[in-house]
Residue frames as qw, qx, qy, qz and C-alpha x, y, z in Angstrom:
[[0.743, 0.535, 0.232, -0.330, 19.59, 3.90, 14.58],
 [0.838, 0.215, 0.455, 0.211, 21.02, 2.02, 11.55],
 [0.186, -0.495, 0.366, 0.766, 22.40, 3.14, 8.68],
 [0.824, 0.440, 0.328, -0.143, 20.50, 1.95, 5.49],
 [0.421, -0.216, 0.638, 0.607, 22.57, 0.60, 2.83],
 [0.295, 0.308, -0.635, -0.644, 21.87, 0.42, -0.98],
 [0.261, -0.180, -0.898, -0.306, 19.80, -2.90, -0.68],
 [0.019, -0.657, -0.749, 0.083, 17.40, -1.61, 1.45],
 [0.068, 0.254, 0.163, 0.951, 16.46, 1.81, -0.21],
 [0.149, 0.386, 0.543, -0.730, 13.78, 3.94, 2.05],
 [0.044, 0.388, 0.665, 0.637, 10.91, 3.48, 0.27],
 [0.428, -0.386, -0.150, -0.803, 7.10, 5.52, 0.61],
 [0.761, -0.310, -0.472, -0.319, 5.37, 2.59, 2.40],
 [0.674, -0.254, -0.576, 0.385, 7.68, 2.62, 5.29],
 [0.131, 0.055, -0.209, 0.967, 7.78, 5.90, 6.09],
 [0.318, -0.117, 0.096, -0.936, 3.91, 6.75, 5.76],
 [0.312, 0.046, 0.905, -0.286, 2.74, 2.87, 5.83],
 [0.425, 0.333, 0.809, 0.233, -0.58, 1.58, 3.76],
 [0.252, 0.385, -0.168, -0.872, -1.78, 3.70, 0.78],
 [0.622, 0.455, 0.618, -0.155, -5.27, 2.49, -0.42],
 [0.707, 0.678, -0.111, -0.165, -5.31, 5.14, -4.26],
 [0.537, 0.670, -0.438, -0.265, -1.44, 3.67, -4.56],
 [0.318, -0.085, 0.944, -0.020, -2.12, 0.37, -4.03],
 [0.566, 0.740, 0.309, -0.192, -5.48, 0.77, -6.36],
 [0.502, 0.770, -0.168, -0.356, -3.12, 2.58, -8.71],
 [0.097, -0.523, 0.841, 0.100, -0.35, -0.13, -8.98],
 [0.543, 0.194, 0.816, -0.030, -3.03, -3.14, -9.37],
 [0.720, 0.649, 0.122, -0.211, -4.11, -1.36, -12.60],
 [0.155, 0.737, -0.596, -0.278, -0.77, -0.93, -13.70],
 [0.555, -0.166, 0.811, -0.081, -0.40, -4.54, -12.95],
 [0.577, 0.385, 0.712, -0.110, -3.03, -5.74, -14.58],
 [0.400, 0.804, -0.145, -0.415, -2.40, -3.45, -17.64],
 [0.202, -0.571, 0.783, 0.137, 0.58, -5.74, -17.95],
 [0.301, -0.370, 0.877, 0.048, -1.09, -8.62, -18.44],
 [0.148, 0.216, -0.751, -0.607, -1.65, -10.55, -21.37],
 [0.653, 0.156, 0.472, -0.571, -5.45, -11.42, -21.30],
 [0.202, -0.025, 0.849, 0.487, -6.30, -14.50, -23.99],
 [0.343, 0.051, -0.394, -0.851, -8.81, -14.45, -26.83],
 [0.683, -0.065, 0.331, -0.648, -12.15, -15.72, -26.53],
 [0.933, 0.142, -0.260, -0.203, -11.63, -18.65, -28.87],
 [0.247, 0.450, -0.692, 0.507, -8.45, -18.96, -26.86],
 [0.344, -0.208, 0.481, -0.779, -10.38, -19.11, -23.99],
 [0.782, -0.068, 0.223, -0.577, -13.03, -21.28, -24.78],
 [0.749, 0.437, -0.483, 0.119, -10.58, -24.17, -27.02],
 [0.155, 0.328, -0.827, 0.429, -8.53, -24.33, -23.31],
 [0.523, -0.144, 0.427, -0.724, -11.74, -24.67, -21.12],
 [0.910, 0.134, -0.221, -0.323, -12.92, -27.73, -22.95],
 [0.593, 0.351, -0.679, 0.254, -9.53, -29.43, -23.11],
 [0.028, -0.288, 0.701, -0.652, -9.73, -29.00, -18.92],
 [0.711, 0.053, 0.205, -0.671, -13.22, -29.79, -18.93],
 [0.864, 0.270, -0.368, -0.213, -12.19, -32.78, -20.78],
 [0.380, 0.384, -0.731, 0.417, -9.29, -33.75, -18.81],
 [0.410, -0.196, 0.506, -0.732, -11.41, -33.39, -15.65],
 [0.887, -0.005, 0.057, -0.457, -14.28, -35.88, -17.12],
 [0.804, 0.296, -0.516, -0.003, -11.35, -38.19, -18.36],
 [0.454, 0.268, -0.779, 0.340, -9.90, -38.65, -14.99],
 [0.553, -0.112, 0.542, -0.623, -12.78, -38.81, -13.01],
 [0.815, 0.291, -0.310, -0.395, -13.58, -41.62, -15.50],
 [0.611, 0.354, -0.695, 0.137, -10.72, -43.42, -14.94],
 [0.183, -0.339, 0.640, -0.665, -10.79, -42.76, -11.38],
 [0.705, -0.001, 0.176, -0.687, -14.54, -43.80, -10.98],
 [0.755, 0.394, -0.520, -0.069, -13.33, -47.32, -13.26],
 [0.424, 0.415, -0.692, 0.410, -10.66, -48.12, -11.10],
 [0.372, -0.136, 0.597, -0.698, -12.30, -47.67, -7.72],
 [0.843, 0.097, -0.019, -0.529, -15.28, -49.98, -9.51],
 [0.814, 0.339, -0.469, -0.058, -12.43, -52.78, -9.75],
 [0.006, 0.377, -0.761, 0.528, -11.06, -52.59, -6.34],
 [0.627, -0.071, 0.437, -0.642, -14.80, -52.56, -4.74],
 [0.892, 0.104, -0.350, -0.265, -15.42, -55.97, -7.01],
 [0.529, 0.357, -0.704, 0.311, -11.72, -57.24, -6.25],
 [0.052, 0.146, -0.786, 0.598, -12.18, -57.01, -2.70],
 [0.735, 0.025, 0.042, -0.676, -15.88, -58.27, -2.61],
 [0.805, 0.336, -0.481, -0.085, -14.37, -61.51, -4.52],
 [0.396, 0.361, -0.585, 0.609, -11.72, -61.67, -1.51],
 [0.271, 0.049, 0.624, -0.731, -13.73, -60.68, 1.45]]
């Protein structure tokens, strides 16, 4: 058997393999971490994406309407 070095330090999870309460307790920690945005935050991006979405299915929808002529005109 090996030696372990310093970069690979013997942790819990190899020795006794999956732990469901600390894997449960480490996603809260996680998620305690992380920076959740405000509601007018929240709703001020959603539009802007909701807008971005309608503007480039617009364009999209435009563009495809000028091929299907062009190549009608052609064929």
């Amino acid at each position: 058997m090996a030696k372990k070095t310093k970069a690979e330090p013997e942790t819990k999870e190899t020795e006794s393999g999956f732990n469901l309460s600390q894997f449960f307790n480490e996603t809260k920690q996680e998620l305690a971490k992380v920076v959740w945005p405000s509601r007018q935050q929240l709703i001020s991006e959603s539009a802007a994406v909701l807008l971005m979405v309608i503007l480039s299915a617009t364009i999209i929808y435009l563009v495809d309407g000028l091929f299907s002529w062009a190549s009608g005109q052609v064929f």
